[in-house]
N, C-alpha and C positions, 0 to 999 in steps of 0.2 A: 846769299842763300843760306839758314840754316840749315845743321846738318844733324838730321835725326837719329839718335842710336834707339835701333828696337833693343828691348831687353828682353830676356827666357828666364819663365820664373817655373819651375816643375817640384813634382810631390805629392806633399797630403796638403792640406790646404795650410795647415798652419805653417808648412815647409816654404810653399809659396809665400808666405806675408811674411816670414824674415826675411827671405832674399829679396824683398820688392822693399823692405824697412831699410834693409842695407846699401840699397840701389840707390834711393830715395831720400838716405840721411843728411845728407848733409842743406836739400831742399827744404825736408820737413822744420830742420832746427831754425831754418832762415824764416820759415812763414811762421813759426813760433813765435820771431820774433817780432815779427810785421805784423802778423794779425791784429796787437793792440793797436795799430796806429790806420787800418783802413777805417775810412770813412764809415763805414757803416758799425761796422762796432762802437766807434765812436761817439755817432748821433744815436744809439744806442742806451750809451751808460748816463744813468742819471749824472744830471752838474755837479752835486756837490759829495759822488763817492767818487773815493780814488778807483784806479785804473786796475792796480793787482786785486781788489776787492770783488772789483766788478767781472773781472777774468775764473776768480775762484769762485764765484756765485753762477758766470755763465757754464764753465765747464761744468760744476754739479747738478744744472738744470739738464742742460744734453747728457749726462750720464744718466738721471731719473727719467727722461723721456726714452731714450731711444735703447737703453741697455738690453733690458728684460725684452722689448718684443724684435730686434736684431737674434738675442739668442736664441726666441722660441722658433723662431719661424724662419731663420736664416742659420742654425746652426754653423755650417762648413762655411760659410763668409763669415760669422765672427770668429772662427779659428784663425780667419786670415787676417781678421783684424789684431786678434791679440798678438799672433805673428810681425805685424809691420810694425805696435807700438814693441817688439823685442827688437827688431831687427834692427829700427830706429834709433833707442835706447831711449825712447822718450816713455811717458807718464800713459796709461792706457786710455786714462782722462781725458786727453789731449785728442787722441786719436776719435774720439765718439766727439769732441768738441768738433772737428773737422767737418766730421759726419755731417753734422746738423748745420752747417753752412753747403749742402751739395747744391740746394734748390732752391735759395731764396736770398735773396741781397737786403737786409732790413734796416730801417729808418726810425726810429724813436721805439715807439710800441708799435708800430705799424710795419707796411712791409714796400717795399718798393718793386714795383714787375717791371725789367728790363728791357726793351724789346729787343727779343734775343732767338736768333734761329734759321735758316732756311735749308729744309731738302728736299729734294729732285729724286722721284723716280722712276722708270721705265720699265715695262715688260720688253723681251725679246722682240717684240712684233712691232717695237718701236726705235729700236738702237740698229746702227746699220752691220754691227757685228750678232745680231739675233741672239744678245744674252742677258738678262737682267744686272742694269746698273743702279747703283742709289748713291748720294750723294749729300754733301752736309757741310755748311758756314757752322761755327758753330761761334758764337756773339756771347760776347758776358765782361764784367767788372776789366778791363786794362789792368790791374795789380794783380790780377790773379794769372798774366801771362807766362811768368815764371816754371810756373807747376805742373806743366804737361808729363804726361808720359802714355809714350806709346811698347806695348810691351806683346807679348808671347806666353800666356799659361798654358802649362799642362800637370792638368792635375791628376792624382792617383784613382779623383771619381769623378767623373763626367767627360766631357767632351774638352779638348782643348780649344782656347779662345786667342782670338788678336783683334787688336785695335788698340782704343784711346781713352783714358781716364786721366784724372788729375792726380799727381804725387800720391796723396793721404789715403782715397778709397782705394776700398778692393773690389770694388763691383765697376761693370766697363758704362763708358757715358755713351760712345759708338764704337760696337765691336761686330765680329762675327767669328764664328766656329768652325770648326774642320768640314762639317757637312754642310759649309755654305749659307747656314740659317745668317742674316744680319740682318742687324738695330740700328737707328738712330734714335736720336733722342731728344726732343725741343720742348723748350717748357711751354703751360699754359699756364694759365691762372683764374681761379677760381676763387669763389666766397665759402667752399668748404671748409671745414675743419678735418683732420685725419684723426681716424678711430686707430690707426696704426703710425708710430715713428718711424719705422725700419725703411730708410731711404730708399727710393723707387731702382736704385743704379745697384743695389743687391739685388734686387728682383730680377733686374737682366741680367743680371752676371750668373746668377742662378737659371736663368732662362737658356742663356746660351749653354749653359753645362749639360741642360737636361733634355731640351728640343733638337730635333733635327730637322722640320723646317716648318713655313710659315702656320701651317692649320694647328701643329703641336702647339708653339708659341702664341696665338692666339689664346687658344684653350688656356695657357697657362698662366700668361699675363693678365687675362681679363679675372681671373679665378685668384690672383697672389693677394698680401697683406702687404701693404706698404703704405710711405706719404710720398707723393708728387703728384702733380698734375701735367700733365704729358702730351703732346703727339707724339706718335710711336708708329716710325715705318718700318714693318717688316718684310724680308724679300731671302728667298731662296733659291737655291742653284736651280731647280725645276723650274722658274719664275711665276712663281707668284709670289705676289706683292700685294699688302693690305696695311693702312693705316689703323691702327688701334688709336680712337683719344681716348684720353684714362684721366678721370681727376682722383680724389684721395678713396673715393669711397663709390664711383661707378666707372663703367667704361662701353664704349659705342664703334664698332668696325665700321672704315669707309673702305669701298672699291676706285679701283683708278677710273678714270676717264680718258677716254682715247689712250688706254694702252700709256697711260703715264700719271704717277700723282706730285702735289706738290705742298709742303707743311711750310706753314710760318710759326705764331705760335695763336690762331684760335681756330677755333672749333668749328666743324661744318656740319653736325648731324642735330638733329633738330634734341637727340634724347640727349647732349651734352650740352649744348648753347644753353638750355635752361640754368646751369651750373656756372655758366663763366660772367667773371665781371663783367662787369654791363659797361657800356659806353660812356657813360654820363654820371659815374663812380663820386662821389663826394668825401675830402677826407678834409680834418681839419689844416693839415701842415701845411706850408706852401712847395714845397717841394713834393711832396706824396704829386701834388696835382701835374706836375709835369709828367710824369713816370704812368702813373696809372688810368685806366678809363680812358678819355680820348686818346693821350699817347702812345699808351699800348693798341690799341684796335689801329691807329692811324700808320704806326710802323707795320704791323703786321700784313694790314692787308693792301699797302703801297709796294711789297714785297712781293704778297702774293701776285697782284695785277701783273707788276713786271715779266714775275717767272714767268707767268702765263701769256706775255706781248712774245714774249722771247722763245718760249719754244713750242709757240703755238704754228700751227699746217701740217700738213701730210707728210714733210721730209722725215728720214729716218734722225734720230740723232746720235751724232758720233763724241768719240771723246775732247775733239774741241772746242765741240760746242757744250756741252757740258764745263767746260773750265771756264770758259767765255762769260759764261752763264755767273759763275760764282764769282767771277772778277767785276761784275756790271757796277755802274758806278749811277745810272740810271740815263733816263733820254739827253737827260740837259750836262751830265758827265760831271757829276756834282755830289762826290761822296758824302754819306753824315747817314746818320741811324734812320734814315728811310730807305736806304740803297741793300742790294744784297750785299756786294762787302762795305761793310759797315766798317765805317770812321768816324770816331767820338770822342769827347773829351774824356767822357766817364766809362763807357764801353763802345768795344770793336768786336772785329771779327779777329778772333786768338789762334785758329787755325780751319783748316778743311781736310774734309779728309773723301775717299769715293772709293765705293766696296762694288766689287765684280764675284759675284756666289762662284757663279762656274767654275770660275778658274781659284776660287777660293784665293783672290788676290787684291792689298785693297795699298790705295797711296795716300799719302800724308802729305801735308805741311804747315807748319808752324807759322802765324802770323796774318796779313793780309795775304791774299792767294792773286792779290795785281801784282804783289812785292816779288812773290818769293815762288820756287816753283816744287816739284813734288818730290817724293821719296816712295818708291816701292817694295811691299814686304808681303812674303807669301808663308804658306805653309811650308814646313820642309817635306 
């Protein structure tokens, strides 16, 4: 079993991003140094430039893309950016380089979509404790399991927040607030291009600072500047719960059914499917073709089915079955990137985590969730 340290990061914001740079140091200098050597940067860099050329060319591209509209429209999250590159004592460079790997795993000039994601979640009129739970695999890159953290802000302006992001950012990937507003967060993917850089995971970090529950956050996310493409469950201590899908430049509310919803990573409303990669996607690489178009649609919604075999009837559901749920390995009991916890050569499932509003309480854990079991942290 690992064992998870929450960390308390408090202040102004740039007070927070030294202590999370300090907290963080000695991981950040490690993926420093890794980063050259993961595969996708890799099949990235042209053949025949060297490596530091190509590292100094990609950090000045993520500095010109993402700098200016991080600072316009994210002001107090790049205070904590420039915070974590002081805290850290690294290059501020570095830290926007991070940035721009939050959301997308890429492959030559192309991009590769991972099948990566499943959460679970219930109104009170569905759990047999009558309170809203949500719940999340969260799937991506195996090299990136290193870099979790789960942490505690409280900042001198907004709401204080807890949950889970990776090392580098300051914005949360699944978090929630003192007033019980929480996120998760599953990628989609889309043939958009973004009119904005400012990573989708400021927008929630910004969201949860400024919302108190789900209608706020609604309004706000569907209204922000960023790049990602998203499902986005939101759930509050009142219980409601509504899926937001967002890609770079629209976004479409879904309602539960039967008092529960369930995200993989595509779309279910007819005004966002128009925007998602299509099934039958053509790219030239050989490798793009495993990854994207059939393989994404085929993992996602072999996910979806299952959730839906599993905590489909009239029973209430409790918190075992909710675990249960996230440990499935599928009918035939045969883990790989078609099962919710997912087991892969290139990616798995790097942790879970499961947020209760009411009691403003949510659990962790790092790794497969068959493996390893959870860690509980509350507000104080």
């Amino acid at each position: 079993m690992s064992i998870i340290k929450l960390e308390t990061f408090s202040g102004t914001h740039y007070e927070i991003g030294v202590q999370q740079g300090k907290a963080v140091r000695e991981l950040l200098h490690q993926a420093l140094e890794q980063i050259p050597n993961f595969v996708e940067v890799k099949s990235m860099k042209p053949r025949l430039l060297p490596m530091s050329l190509f590292m100094s060319l990609a950090k000045s591209r993520a500095n010109k893309q993402l700098k200016n509209d991080i600072f316009q429209y994210y002001p107090k999250q790049a205070e904590r950016l420039k915070g974590i590159a002081e805290g850290a004592e690294i290059d501020l460079s570095w830290v926007f380089f991070t940035q721009s790997m939050e959301l997308l795993v890429t492959f030559g000039s192309s991009i590769i979509r991972v099948p990566a994601c499943t959460s679970l979640g219930f109104n009170p009129q569905r759990t047999t404790t009558k309170e809203t739970i949500i719940a999340k695999n969260f799937d991506y890159p195996n090299h990136f399991s290193p870099y979790h953290l789960t942490c505690l802000t409280k900042p001198m302006e907004g709401y204080p927040t807890l949950g889970c992001k990776m090392s580098p950012l300051p914005g949360m990937i699944d978090g929630m607030n003192e007033c019980g507003l929480a996120v998760t967060y599953n990628l989609a993917f889309t043939t958009e291009e973004p009119r904005c850089f400012a990573p989708l995971s400021l927008a929630l970090q910004e969201m949860l600072e400024t919302c108190k529950n789900t209608e706020e956050a609604v309004k706000f996310i569907t209204n922000a500047k960023h790049a990602g493409n998203a499902l986005l469950m939101l759930a509050d201590a009142e219980g409601d719960i509504k899926t937001v899908e967002i890609s770079h430049n629209h976004a479409a509310t879904r309602e539960p059914i039967e008092n529960q919803i369930i995200n993989t990573n595509h779309y279910h409303t007819p005004e966002m499917q128009k925007y998602e990669i299509p099934h039958n996607a053509v790219f030239s690489e050989k490798a793009l073709k495993e990854w994207v178009g059939k393989r994404f649609h085929e993992s996602s919604e072999e996910r979806l089915k299952r959730a839906q075999n599993l905590l489909g009837g009239s029973d209430r559901i409790d918190g075992d079955k909710i675990i249960t749920t996230l440990r499935d390995h599928g009918k035939d009991n045969n883990p790989s990137n078609l099962t919710i916890c997912q087991h892969g050569e290139y990616s798995s499932t790097l942790r879970s985590v499961i947020f209760y509003p009411a009691r403003k309480t949510i659990k962790v854990l790092y790794g497969n969730p068959c493996k390893n079991e959870f860690s509980e942290f509350s507000f104080p």
